[in-house]
TORKOL-4160 file (C-alpha; in steps of 0.2 Angstrom, whole numbers, padded with zeros to 4 digits, m for minus):
357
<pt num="1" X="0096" Y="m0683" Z="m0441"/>
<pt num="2" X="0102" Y="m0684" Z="m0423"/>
<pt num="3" X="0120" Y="m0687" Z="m0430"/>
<pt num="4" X="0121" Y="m0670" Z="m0439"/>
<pt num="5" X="0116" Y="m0660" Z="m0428"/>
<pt num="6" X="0126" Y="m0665" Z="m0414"/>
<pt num="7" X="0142" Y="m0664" Z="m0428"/>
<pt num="8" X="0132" Y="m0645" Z="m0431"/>
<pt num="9" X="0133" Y="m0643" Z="m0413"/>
<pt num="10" X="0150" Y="m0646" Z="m0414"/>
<pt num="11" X="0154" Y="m0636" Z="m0425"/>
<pt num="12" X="0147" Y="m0622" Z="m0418"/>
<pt num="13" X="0155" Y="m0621" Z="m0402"/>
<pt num="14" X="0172" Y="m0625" Z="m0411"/>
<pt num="15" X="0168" Y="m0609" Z="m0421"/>
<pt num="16" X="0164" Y="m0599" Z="m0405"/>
<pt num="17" X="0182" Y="m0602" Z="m0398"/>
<pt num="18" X="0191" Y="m0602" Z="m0411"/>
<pt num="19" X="0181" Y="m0581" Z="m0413"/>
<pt num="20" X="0188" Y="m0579" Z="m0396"/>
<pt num="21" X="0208" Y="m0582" Z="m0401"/>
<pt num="22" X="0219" Y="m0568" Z="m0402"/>
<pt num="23" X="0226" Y="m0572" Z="m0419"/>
<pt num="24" X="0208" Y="m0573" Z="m0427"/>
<pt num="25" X="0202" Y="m0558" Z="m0417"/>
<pt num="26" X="0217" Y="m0548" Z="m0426"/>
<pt num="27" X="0215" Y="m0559" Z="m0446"/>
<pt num="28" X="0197" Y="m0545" Z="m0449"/>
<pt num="29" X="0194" Y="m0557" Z="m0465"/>
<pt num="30" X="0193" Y="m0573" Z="m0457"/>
<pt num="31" X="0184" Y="m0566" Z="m0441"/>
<pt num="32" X="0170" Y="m0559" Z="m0454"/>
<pt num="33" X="0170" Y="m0577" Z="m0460"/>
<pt num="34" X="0168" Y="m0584" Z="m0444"/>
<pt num="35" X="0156" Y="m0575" Z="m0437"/>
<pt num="36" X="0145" Y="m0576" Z="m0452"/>
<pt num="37" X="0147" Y="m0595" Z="m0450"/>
<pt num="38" X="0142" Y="m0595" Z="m0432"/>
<pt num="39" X="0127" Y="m0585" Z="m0435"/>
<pt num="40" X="0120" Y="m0596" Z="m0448"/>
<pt num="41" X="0122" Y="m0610" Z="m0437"/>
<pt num="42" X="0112" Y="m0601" Z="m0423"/>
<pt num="43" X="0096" Y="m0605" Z="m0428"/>
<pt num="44" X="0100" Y="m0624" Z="m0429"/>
<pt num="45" X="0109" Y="m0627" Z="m0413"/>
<pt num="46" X="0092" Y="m0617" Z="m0406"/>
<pt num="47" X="0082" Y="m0628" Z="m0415"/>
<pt num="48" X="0093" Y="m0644" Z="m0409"/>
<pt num="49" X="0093" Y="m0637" Z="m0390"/>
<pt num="50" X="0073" Y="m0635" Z="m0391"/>
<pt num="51" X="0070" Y="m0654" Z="m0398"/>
<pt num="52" X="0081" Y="m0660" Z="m0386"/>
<pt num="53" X="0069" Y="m0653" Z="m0373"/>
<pt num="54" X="0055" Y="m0660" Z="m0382"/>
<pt num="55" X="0061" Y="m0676" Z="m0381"/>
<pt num="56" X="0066" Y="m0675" Z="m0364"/>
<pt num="57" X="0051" Y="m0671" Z="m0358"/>
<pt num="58" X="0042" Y="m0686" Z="m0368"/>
<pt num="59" X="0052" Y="m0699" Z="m0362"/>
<pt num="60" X="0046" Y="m0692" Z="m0344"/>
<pt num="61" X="0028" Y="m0690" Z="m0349"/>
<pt num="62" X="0029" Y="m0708" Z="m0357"/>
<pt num="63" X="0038" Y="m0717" Z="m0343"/>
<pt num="64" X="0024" Y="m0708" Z="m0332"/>
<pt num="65" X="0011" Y="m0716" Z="m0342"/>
<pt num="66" X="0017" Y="m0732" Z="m0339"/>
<pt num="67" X="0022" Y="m0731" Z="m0319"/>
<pt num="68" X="0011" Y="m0720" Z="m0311"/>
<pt num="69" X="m0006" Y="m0729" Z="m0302"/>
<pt num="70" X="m0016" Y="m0713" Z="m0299"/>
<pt num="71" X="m0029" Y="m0715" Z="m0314"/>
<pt num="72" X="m0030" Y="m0694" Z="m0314"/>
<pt num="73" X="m0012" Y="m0690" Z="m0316"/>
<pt num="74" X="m0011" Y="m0705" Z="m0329"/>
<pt num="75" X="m0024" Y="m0695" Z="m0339"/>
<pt num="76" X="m0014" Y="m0680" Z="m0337"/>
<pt num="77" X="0000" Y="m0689" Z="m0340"/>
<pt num="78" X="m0006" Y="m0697" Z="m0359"/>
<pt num="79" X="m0013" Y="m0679" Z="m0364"/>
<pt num="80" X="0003" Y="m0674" Z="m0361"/>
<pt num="81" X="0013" Y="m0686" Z="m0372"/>
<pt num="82" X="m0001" Y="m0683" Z="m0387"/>
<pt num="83" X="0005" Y="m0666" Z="m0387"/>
<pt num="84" X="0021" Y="m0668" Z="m0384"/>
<pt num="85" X="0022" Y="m0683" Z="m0400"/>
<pt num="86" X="0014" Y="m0669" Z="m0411"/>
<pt num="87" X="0026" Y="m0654" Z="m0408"/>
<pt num="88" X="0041" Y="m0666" Z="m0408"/>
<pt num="89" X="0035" Y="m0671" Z="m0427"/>
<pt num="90" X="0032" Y="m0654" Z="m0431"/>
<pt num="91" X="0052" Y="m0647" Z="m0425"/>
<pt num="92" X="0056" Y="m0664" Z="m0434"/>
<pt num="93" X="0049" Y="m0657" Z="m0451"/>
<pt num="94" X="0056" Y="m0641" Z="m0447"/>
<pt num="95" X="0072" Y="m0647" Z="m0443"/>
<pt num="96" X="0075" Y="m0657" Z="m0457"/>
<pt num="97" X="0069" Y="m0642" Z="m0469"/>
<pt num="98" X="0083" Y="m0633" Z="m0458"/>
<pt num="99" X="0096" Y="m0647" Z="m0464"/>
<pt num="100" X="0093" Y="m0646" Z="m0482"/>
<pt num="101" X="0109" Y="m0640" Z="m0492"/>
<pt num="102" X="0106" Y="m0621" Z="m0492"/>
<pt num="103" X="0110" Y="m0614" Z="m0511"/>
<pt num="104" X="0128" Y="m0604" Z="m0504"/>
<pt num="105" X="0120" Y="m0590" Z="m0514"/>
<pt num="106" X="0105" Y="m0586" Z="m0504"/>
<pt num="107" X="0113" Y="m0575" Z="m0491"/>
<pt num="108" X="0120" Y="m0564" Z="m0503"/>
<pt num="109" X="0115" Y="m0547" Z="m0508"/>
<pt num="110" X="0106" Y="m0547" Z="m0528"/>
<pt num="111" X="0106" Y="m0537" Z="m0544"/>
<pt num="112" X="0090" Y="m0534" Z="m0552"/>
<pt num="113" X="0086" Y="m0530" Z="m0571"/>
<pt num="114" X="0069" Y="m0525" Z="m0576"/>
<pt num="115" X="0065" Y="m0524" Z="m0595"/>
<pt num="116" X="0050" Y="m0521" Z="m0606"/>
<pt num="117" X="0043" Y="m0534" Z="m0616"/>
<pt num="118" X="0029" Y="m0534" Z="m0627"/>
<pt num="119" X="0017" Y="m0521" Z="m0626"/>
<pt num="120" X="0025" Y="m0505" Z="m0628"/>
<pt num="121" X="0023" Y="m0490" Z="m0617"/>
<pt num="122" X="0010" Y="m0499" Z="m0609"/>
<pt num="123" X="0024" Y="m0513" Z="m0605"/>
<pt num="124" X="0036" Y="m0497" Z="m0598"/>
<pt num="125" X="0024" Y="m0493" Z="m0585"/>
<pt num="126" X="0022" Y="m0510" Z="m0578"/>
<pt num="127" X="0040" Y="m0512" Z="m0578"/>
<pt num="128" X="0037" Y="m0495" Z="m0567"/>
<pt num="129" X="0024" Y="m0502" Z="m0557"/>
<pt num="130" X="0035" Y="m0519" Z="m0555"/>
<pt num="131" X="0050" Y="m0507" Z="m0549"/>
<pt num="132" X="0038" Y="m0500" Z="m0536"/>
<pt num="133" X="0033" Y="m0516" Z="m0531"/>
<pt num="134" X="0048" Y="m0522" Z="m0528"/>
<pt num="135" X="0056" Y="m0504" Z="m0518"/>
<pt num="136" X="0039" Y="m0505" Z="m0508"/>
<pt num="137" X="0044" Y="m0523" Z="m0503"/>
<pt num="138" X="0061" Y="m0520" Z="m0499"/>
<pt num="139" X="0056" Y="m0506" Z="m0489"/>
<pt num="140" X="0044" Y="m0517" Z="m0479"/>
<pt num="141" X="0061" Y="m0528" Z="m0476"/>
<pt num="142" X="0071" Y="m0513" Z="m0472"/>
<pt num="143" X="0083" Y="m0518" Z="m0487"/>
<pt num="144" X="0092" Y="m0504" Z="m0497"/>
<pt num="145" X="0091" Y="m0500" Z="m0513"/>
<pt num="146" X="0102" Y="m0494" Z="m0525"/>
<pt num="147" X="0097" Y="m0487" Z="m0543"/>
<pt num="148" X="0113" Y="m0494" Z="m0554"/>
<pt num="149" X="0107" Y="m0486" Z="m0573"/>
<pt num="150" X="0090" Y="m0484" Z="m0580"/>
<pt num="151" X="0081" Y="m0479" Z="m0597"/>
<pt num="152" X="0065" Y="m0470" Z="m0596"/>
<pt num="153" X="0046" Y="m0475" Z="m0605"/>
<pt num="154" X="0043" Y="m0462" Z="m0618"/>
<pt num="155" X="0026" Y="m0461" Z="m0607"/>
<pt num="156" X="0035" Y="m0467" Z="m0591"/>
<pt num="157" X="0040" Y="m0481" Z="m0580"/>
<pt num="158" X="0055" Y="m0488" Z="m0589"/>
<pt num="159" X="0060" Y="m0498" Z="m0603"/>
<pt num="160" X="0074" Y="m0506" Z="m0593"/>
<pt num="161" X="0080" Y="m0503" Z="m0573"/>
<pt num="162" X="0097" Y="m0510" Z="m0566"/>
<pt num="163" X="0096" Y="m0509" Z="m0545"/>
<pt num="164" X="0104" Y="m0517" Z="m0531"/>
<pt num="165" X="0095" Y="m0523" Z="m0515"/>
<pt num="166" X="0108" Y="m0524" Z="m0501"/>
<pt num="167" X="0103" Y="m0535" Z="m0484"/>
<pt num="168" X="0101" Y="m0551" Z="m0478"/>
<pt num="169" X="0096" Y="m0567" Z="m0487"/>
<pt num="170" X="0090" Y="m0555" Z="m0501"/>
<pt num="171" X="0094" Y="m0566" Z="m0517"/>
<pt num="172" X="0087" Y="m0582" Z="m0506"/>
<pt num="173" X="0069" Y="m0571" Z="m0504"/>
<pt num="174" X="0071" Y="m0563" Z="m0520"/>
<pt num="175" X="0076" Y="m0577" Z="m0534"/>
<pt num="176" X="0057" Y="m0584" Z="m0537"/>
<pt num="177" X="0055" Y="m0566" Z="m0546"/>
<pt num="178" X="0066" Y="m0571" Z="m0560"/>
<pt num="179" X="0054" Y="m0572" Z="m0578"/>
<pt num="180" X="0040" Y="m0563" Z="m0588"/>
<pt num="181" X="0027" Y="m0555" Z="m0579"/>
<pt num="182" X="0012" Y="m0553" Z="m0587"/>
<pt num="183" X="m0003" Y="m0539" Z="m0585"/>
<pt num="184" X="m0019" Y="m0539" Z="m0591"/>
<pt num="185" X="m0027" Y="m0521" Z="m0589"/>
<pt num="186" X="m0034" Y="m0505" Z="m0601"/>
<pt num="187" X="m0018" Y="m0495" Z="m0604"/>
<pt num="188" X="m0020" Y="m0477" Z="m0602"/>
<pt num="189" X="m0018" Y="m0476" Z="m0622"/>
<pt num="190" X="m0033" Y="m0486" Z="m0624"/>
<pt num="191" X="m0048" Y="m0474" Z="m0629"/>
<pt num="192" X="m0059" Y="m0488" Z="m0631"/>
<pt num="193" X="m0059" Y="m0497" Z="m0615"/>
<pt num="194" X="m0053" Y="m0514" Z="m0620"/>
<pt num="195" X="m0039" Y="m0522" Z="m0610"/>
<pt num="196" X="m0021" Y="m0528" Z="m0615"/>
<pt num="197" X="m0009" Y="m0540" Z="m0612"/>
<pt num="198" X="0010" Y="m0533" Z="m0611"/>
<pt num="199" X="0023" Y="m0541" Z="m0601"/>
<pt num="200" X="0040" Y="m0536" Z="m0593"/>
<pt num="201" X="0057" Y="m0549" Z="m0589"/>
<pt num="202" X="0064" Y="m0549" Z="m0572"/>
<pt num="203" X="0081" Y="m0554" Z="m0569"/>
<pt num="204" X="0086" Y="m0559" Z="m0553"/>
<pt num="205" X="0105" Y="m0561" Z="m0551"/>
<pt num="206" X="0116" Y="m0564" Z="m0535"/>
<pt num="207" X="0130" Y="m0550" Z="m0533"/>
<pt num="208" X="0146" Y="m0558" Z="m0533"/>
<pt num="209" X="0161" Y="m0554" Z="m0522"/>
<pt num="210" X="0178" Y="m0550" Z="m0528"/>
<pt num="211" X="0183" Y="m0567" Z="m0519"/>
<pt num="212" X="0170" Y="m0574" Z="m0532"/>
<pt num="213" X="0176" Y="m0570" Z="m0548"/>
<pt num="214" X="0195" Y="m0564" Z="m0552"/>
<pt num="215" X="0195" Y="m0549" Z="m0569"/>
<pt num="216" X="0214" Y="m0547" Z="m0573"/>
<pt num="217" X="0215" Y="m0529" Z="m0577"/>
<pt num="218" X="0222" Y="m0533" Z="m0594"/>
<pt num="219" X="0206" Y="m0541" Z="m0599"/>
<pt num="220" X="0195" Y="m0523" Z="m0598"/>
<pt num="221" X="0195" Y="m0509" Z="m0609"/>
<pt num="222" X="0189" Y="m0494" Z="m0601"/>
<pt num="223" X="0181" Y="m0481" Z="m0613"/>
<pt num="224" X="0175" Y="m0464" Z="m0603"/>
<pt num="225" X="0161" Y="m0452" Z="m0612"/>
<pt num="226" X="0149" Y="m0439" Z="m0607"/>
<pt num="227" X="0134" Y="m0442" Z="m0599"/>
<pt num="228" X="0116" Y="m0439" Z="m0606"/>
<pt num="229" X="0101" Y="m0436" Z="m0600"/>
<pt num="230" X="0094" Y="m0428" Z="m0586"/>
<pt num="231" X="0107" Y="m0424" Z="m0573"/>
<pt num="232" X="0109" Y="m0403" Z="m0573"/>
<pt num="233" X="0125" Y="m0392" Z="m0578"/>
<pt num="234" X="0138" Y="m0408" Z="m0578"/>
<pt num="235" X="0129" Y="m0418" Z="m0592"/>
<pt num="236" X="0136" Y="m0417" Z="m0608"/>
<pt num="237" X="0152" Y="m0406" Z="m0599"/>
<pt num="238" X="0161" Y="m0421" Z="m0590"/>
<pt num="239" X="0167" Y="m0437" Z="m0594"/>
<pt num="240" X="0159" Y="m0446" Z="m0580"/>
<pt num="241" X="0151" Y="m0459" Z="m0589"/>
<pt num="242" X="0159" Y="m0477" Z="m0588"/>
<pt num="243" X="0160" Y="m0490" Z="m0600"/>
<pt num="244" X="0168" Y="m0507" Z="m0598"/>
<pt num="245" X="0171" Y="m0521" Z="m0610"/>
<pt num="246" X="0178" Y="m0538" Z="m0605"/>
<pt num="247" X="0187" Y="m0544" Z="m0618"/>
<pt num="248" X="0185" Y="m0563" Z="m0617"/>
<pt num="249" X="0167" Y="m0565" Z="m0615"/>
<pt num="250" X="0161" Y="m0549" Z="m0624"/>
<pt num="251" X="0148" Y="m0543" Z="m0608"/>
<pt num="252" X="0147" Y="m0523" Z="m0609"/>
<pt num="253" X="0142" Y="m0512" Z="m0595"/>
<pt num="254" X="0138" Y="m0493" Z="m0596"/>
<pt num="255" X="0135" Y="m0483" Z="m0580"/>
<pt num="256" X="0131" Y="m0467" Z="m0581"/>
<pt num="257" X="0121" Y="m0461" Z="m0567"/>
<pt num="258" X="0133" Y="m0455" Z="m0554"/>
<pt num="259" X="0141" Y="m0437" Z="m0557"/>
<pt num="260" X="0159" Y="m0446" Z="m0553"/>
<pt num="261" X="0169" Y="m0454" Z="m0564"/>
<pt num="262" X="0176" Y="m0464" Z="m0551"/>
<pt num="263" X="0158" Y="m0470" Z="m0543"/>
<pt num="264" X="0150" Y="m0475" Z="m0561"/>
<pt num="265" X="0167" Y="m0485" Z="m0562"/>
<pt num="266" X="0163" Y="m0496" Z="m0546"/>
<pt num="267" X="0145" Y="m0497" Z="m0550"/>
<pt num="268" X="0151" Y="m0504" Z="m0568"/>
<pt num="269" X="0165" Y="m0516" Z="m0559"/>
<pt num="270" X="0151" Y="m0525" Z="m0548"/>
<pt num="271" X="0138" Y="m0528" Z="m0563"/>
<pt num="272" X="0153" Y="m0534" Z="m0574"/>
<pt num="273" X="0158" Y="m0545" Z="m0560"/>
<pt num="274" X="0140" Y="m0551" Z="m0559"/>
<pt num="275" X="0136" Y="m0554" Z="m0576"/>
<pt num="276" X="0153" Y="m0565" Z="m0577"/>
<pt num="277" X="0148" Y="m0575" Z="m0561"/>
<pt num="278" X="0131" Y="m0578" Z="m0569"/>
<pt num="279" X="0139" Y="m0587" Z="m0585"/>
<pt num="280" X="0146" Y="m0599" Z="m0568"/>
<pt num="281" X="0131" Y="m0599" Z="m0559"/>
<pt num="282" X="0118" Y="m0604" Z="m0573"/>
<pt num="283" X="0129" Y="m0619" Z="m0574"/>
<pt num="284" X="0124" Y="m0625" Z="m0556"/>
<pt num="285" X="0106" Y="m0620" Z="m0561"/>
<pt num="286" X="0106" Y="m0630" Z="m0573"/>
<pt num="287" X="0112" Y="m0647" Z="m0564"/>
<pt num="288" X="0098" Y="m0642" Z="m0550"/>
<pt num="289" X="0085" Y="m0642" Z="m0564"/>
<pt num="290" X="0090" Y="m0657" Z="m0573"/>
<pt num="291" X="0089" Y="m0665" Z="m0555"/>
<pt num="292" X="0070" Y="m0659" Z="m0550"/>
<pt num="293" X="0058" Y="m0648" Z="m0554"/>
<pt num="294" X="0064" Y="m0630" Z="m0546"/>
<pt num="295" X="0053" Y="m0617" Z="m0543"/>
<pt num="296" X="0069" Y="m0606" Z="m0544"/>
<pt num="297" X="0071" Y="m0599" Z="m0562"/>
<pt num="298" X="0082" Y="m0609" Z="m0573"/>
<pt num="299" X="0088" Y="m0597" Z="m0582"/>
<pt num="300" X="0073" Y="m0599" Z="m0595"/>
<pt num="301" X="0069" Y="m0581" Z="m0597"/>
<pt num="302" X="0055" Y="m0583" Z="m0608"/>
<pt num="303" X="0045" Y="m0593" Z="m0595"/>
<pt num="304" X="0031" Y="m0583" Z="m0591"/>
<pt num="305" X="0030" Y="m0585" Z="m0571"/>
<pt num="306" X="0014" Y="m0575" Z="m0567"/>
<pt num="307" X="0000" Y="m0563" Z="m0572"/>
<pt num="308" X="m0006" Y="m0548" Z="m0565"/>
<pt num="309" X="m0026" Y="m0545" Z="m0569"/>
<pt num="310" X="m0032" Y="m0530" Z="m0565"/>
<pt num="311" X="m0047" Y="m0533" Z="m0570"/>
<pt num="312" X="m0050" Y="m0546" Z="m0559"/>
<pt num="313" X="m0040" Y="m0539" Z="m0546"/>
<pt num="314" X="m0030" Y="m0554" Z="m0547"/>
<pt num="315" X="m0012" Y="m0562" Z="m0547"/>
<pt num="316" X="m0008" Y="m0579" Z="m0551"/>
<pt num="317" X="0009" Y="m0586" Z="m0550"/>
<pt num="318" X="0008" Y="m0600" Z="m0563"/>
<pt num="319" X="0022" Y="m0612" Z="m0556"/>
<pt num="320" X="0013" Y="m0615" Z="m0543"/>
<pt num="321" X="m0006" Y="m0610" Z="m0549"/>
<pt num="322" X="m0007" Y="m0600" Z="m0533"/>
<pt num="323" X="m0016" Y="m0583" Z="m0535"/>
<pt num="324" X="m0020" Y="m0570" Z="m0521"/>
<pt num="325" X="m0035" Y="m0560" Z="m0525"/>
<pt num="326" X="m0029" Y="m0541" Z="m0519"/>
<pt num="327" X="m0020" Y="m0535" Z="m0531"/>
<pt num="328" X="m0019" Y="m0517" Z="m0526"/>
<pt num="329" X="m0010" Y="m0522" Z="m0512"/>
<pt num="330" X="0003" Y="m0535" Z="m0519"/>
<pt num="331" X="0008" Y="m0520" Z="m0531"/>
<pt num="332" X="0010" Y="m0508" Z="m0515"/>
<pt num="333" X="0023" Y="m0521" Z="m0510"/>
<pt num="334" X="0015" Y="m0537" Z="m0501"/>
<pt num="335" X="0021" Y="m0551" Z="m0512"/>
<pt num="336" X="0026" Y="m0561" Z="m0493"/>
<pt num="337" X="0014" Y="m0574" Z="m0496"/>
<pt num="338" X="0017" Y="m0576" Z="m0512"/>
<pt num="339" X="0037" Y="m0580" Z="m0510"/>
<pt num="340" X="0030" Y="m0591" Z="m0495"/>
<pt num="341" X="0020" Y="m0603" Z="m0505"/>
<pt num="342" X="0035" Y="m0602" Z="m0518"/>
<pt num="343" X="0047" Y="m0608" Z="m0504"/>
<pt num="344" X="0034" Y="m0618" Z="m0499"/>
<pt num="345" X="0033" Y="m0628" Z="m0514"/>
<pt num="346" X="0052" Y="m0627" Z="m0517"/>
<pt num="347" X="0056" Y="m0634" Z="m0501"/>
<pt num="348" X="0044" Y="m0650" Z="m0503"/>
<pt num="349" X="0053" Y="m0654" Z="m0518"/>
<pt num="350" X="0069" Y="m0653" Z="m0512"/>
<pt num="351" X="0062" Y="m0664" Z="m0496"/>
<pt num="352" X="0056" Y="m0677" Z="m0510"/>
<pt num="353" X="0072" Y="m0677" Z="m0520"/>
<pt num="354" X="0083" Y="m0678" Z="m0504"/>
<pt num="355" X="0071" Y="m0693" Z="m0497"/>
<pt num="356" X="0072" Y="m0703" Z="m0515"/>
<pt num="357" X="0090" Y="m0702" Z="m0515"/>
């Protein structure tokens, strides 16, 4: 462990003046690159600095202990070494968390797509409630989100949502989300007062760069139409609205929410783009699953993940059989410790895996 970090260490400071070189300074691209580098190697090299003190400061309590006469500053001296053996095995665990390969895909932005299931109308306002959840969430995190396309409940919520959440480590906090959710609760529809299960699908994709994936222009057709739906004088009168097929593997994408032609064009390049990179992403999925068990969605998307009983006023996440018994609130966007106890478990089994190899 001690090797790696010092190589990390390394690293680091090699990154920091090679940042400093004219050449780099001027190349924007590979600055960016660098930079994001050198940050995500910050909190490691803190870490590294901060056992290193630890350690330091043990041996000197230790050889203390063995030296000194004086009975009182012995005593003080053997408190000191049981408190300093306990927090260097903590910054040891968490150091080796810290260590672990880190999925490349974690820091990046995510597209996610929320569907009705079974259920209904009733499974159209969950979706609605979920999409709240989620905003209120994001919201807490000071992410941005974008609405991408979206079809209305014939009672509301929605019968499917596309958005984009843009900020940092967004698809590492956010991938957990990824399968059926399932409520339990009277629908509004229900004259009699019994309660129904309906569930919605949550997809959680990363958003992929242009760097990422590579669509020759050749392999799009391009088809414009007018918009429909709400939207005032210019729906139905312009041809705004984008569709876009890529040839070789079949994926459409219609965007139509933006009054330009042009934006619903970019919108419709980057969920293309993504839905391409996912076809090469499920692939590496698949290998982690196949290696341990993940709590990160396999791509299995009729795995139901958790349930939502209002009755109850409970949510149980069934990967892990955790629940958290205030629903209200984890629908008003406090799902923090629930992704907590999913990393949790995550990063355990990854520890486990990593330690039998």
């Amino acid at each position: 462990m001690i090797d790696k970090l010092e190589a990390i260490y390394k690293r680091w400071l090699e990154i920091g003046e090679t940042m400093n070189q004219p050449d780099v300074i001027s190349d924007m691209k590979r600055y960016v690159k660098l930079s994001k580098d050198y940050k995500e190697l910050m909190p490691i090299v803190e870490a590294y600095k901060e056992y290193e003190r630890i350690c330091s400061n043990f041996e000197s309590s230790k050889e203390m202990l063995n030296t000194e006469k004086d009975e009182e500053l012995r005593e003080m001296a053997k408190d000191e070494v049981e408190v300093l053996q306990e927090y260097k095995e903590k910054m040891e665990e968490k150091i080796r968390l810290m260590l672990l390969p880190k999925d490349p895909q974690d820091s990046k932005n995510a597209i996610i797509e929320i569907r009705a299931g079974t259920g209904g109308d009733e499974a159209s306002l969950f979706a609605g409630d979920l999409f709240r959840m989620y905003t209120r969430y994001c919201e807490i995190k000071g992410w941005k989100v974008e609405i991408v396309d979206f079809t209305e409940g014939s009672l509301g919520g929605y019968k499917e949502i596309i958005f984009n959440v843009i900020g940092e480590e967004v698809y590492g906090t956010l991938k957990y989300e990824s399968g059926v959710h399932r409520v339990q609760r009277v629908p509004k529809t229900e004259s009699q007062g019994r309660i129904h299960t309906s569930a919605a699908s949550v997809v959680v994709l990363p958003e992929a760069d242009e760097v990422d994936v590579e669509i020759k222009p050749s392999e799009i057709r391009k088809d414009i139409f007018c918009s429909s739906g709400p939207g005032g004088q210019s729906v139905n009168t312009t041809y705004s609205a984008v569709r876009l097929t890529h040839i070789p593997t079949g994926i459409v994408v219609s965007i139509q929410d933006e009054k330009s032609q042009l934006h619903n064009l970019e919108k419709a390049m980057n969920i293309l783009r993504t839905r391409i990179y996912e076809r090469e992403y499920q692939k590496y999925l698949d290998n982690v699953a196949s290696k341990r068990k993940t709590m990160v969605s396999t791509g299995d998307r009729s795995a139901k993940i958790r349930t939502y009983n209002y009755p109850q006023g409970r949510v149980t996440d069934h990967r892990i059989n955790y629940s958290i018994f205030n629903l209200p609130a984890f629908m008003n966007g406090e799902i923090q410790e629930m992704i907590d106890q999913l990393m949790l478990a995550e990063n355990a089994e990854r520890l486990k895996t990593e330690i039998s190899e």
